[in-house]
C-alpha positions as CSV (number, residue, x, y, z in Angstrom):
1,X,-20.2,-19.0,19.8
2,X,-24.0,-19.6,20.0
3,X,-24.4,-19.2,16.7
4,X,-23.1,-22.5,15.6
5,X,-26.1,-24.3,17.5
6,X,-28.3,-23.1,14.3
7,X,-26.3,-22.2,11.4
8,X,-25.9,-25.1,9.2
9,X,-22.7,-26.5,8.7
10,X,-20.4,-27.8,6.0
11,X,-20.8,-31.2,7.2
12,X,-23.6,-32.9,4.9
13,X,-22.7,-36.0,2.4
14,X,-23.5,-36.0,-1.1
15,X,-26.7,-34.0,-2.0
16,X,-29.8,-35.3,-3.3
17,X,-31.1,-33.8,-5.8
18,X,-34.2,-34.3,-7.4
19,X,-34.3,-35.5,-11.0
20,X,-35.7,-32.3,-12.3
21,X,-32.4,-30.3,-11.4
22,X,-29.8,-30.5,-13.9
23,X,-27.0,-28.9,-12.6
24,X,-23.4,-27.8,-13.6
25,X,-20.3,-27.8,-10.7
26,X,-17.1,-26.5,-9.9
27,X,-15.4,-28.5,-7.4
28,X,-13.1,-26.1,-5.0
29,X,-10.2,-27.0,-3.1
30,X,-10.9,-25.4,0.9
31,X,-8.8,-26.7,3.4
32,X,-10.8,-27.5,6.7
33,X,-14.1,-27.0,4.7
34,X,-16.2,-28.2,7.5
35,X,-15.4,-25.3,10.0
36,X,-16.6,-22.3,8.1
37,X,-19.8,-20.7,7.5
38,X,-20.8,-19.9,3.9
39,X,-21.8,-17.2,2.3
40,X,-23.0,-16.6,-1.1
41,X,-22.5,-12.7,-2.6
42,X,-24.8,-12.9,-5.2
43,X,-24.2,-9.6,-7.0
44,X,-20.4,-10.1,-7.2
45,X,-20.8,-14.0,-7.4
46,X,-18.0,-14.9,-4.7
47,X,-18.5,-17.7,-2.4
48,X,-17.2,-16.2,1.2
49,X,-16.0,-18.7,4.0
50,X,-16.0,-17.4,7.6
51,X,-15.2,-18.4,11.0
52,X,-13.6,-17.6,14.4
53,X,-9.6,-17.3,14.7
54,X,-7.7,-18.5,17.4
55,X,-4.5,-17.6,16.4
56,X,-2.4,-15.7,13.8
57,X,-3.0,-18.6,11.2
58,X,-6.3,-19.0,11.7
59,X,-7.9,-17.4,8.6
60,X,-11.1,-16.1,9.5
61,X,-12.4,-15.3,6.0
62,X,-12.0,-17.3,2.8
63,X,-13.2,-15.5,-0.5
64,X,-13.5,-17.7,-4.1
65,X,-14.5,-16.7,-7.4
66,X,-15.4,-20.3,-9.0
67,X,-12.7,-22.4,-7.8
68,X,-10.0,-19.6,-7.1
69,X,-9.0,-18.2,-3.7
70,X,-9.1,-14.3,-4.3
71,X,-8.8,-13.4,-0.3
72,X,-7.8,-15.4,2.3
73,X,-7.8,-12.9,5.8
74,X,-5.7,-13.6,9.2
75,X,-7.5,-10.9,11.5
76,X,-5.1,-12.1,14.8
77,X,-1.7,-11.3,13.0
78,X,-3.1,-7.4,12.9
79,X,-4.7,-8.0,16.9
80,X,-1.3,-9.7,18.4
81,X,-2.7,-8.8,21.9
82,X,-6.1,-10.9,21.2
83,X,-6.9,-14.1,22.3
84,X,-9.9,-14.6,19.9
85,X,-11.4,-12.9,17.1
86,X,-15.2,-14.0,17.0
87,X,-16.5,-13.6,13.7
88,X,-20.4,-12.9,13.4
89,X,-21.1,-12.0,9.9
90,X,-19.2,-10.9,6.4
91,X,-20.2,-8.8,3.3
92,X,-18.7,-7.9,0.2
93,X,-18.0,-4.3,-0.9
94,X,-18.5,-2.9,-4.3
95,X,-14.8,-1.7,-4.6
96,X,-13.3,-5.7,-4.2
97,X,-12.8,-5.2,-0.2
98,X,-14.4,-7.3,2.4
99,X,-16.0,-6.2,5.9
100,X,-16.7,-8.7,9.0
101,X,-18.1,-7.4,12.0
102,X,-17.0,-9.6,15.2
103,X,-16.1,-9.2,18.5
104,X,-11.9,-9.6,19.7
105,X,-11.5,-11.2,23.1
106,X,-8.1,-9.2,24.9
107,X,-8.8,-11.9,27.9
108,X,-10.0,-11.0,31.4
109,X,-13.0,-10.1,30.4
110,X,-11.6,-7.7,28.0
111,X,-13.4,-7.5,24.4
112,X,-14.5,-4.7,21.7
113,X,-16.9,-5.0,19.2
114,X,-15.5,-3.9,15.9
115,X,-16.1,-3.9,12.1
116,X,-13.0,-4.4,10.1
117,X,-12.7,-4.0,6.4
118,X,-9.5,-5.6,4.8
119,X,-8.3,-5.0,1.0
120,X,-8.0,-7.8,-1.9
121,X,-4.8,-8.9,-0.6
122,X,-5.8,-9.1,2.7
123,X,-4.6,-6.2,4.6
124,X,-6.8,-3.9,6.9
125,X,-7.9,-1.0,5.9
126,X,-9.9,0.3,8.4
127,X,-11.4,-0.6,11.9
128,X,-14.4,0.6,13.3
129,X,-15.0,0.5,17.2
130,X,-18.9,-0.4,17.3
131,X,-19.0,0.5,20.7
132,X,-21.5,-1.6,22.5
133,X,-23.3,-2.4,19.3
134,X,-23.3,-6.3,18.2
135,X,-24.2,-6.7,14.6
136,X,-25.6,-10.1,13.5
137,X,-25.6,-9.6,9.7
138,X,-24.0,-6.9,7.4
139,X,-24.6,-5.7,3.8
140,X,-22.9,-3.1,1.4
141,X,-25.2,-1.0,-1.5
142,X,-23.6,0.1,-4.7
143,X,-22.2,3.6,-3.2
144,X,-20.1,1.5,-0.3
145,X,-22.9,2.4,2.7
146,X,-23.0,-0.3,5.2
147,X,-25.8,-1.8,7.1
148,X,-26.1,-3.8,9.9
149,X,-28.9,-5.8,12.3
150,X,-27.7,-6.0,15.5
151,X,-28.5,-4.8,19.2
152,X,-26.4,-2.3,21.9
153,X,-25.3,-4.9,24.4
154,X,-25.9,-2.5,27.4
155,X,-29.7,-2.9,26.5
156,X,-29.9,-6.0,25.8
157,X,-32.4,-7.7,23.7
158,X,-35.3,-8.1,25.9
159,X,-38.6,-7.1,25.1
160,X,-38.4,-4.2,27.5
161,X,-35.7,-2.8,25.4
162,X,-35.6,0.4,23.1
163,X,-32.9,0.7,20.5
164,X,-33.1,0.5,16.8
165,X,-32.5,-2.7,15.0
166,X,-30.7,-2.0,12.0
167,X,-28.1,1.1,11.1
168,X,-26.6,2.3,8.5
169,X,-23.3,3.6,7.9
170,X,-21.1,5.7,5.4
171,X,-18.3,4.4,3.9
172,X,-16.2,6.4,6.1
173,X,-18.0,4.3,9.4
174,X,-20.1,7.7,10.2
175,X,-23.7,6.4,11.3
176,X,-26.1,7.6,8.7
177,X,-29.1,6.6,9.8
178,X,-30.3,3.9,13.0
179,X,-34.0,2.6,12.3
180,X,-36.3,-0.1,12.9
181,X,-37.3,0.1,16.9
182,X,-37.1,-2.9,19.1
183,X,-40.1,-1.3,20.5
184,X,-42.5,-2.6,17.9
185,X,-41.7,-5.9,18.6
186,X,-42.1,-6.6,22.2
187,X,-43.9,-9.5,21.7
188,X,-40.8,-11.5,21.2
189,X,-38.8,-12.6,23.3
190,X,-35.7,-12.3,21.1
191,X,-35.4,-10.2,18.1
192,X,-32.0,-9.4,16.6
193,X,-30.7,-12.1,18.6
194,X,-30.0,-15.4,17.0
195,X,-33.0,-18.1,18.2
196,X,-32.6,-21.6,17.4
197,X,-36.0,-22.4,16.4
198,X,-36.6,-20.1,14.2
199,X,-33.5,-20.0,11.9
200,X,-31.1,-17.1,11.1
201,X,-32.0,-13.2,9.6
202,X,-30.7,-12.5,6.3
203,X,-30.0,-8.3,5.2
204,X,-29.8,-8.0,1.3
205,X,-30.2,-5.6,-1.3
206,X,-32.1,-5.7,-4.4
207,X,-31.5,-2.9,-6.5
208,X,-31.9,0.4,-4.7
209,X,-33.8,-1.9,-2.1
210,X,-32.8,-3.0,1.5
211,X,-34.3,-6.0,2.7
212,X,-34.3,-7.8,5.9
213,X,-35.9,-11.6,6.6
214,X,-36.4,-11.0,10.2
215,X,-36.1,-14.4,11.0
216,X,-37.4,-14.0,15.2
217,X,-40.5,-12.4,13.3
218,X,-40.9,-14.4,10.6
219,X,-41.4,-11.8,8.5
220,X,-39.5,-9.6,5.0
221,X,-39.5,-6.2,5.4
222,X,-38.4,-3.8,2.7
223,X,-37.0,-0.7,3.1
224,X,-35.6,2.0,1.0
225,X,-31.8,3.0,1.1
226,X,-32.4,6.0,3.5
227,X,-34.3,3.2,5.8
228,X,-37.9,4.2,5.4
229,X,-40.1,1.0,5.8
230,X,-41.8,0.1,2.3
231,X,-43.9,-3.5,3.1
232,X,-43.9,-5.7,5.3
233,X,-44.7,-9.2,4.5
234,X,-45.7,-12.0,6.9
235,X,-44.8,-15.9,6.1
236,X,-46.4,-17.3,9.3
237,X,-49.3,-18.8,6.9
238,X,-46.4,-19.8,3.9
239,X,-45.1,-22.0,6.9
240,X,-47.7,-23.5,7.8
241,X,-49.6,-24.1,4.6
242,X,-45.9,-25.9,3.5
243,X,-45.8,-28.0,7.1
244,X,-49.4,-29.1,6.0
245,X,-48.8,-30.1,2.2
246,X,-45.5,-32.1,3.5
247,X,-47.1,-33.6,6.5
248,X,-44.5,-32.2,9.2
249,X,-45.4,-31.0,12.5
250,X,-43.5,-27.6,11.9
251,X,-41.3,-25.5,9.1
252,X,-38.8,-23.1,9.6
253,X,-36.7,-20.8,7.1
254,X,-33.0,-22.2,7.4
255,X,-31.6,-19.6,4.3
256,X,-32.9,-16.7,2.5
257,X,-32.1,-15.4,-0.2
258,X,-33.2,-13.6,-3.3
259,X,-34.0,-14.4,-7.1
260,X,-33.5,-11.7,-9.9
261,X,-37.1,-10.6,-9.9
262,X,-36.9,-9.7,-6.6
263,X,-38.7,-13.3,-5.3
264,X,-37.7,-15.4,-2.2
265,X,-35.9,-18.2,-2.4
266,X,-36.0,-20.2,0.9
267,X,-34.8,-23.7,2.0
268,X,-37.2,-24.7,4.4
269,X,-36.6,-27.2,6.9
270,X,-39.1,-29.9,7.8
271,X,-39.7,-32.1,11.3
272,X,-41.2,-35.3,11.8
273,X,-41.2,-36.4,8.0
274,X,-38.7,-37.9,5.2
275,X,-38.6,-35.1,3.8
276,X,-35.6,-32.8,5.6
277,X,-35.8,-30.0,3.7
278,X,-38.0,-28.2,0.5
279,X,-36.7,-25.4,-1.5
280,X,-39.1,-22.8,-2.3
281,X,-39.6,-20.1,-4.5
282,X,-41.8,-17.5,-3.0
283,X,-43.9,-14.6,-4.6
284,X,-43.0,-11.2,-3.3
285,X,-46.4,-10.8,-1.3
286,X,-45.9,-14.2,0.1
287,X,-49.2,-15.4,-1.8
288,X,-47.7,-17.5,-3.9
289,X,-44.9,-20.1,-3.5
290,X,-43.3,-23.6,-5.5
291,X,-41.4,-26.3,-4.5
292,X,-38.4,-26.6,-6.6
293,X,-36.2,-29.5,-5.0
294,X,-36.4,-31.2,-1.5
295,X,-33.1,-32.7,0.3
296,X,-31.0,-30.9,-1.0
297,X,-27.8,-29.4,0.7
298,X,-27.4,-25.9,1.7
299,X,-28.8,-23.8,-1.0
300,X,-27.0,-20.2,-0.9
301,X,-28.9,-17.9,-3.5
302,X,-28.5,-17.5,-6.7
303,X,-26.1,-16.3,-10.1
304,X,-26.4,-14.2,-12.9
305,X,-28.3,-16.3,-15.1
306,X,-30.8,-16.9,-12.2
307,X,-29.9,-20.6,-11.6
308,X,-29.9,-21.4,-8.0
309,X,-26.8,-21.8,-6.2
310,X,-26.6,-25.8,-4.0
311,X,-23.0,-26.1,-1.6
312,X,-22.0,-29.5,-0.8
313,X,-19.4,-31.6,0.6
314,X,-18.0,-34.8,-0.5
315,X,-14.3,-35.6,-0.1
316,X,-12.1,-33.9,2.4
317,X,-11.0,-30.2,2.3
318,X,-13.4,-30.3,-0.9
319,X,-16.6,-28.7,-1.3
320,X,-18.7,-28.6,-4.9
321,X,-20.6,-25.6,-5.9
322,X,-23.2,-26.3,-7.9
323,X,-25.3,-24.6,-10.4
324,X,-29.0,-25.9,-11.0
325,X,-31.6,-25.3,-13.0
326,X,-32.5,-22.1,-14.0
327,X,-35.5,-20.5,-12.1
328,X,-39.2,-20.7,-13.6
């Protein structure tokens, strides 16, 4: 899927680090490493694999706690008449279950959006029909609601379309609450959909907080649980003030993710310069940002004891999950 133009793989060598970082690692055994997706749950501290399945072996979602497989999920075996399962995005659920929304491909032209939640030993609970709606990224609160950013595929994502960008759902799959119009950004070309040069969205919570890094918009918006819009925060002049201090033609946000306090903690990439990538850690208001490491691998979020949170690769079928330095 078009996704895997921009999402960055598990295909880098050895990280460098600088010498600053001290970091702690936990070396994990994950067969076929290089054709997941990663995610990083901070409040539960699970490192979630996801991909597409092609058949009943394929397992679409791979779920660790340090180096120990807790969930492995075979979507196909429960979809016997689908070709495909197309997997878009993952989140973890306060009770131990896991959701992934995704699209399943019947063949000739057949498909149906869906958001399927599967228990800890990997059988589905529940499936949700999303009806046209295609969700890009998914998070769970502490009371099981789900939200999602995504677009109705009848309207498209144009700028001359109306719908509301992110929804919310009970646990149950009732929709609770659709907010955030397409409307108010018809200056872009794209919104919810995933754009190449400007690096992926990112939904989180913090606390009793939603917040989306609206990636098309280059911008963090906070929200309250009931989806009334708190702050919005531009990073248009963080960008470019980093391009300028690194000497690169352009910066983009590659990950998001965020620290304990509620800051940003972004790995930046860079073009045109030696420097690939800087890792940042950004003040709320965006004011206010410090370069922590440069690059470095994919950089996921953070634990418990604030230390940042560095994926890498080095033999086969072996990643290393690495804990650095503790955040100023």
């Amino acid at each position: 899927m078009c996704k895997k133009m921009f999402c960055v793989l598990l295909t880098f060598a050895i990280a460098i680090i600088t010498s600053s970082v001290r970091a702690s690692e936990t070396n994990i055994k994950v067969p076929d490493a290089g054709l997941y997706f990663s995610f990083w749950d901070a409040q539960r501290e699970l490192l979630i694999f996801y991909r597409d399945a092609h058949t009943p072996d394929d397992a679409a979602v791979k779920v660790y706690a340090g180096s120990t497989l807790r969930m492995a999920i075979f979507p196909l075996k429960d979809f016997p008449s689908a070709s495909e399962l197309g997997v878009w995005a993952v989140s973890a659920l306060p009770n131990g279950d896991i959701a992934l929304s995704g699209v399943l491909d019947f063949g000739n032209q057949q498909t149906k959006l869906v958001l399927l939640t599967y228990a800890a030993d990997g059988s589905l609970k529940k499936l949700w029909d999303m009806q046209t709606r295609h969700n890009y990224n998914l998070v769970a609160d502490g009371q099981g609601n789900i939200y999602a950013f995504g677009f109705p595929v009848e309207l498209g994502d144009s700028a001359q379309s109306n719908y509301m960008m992110l929804a919310k759902y009970s646990p149950s799959g009732k929709v609770l609450r659709e907010f955030l119009p397409r409307k108010g950004y018809a200056h872009l070309a794209k919104a919810t959909m995933l754009d190449p040069s400007n690096g992926q969205s990112a939904l989180l919570i913090w606390h009793d907080r939603l917040v989306l890094y609206f990636a098309n918009a280059c911008q963090v918006l906070w929200f309250d649980t009931d989806g009334n819009l708190l702050r919005t925060v531009n990073l248009d002049s963080l960008l470019k003030s980093v391009a300028k201090k690194n000497k690169s033609e352009s910066a983009r946000i590659e990950r998001f993710s965020l620290t304990a306090e509620g800051n940003y903690l972004a790995q930046v990439s860079l073009l045109s310069t030696d420097t690939s990538n800087v890792v940042l850690q950004v003040s709320q208001d965006g004011d206010k940002w410090q370069t922590l490491t440069s690059n470095a691998e994919q950089v996921l979020g953070i634990d418990s004891q604030n230390q940042y949170i560095v994926l890498r690769t080095g033999e086969p079928n072996q990643v290393t999950l690495a804990k650095c330095t503790r955040l100023p």
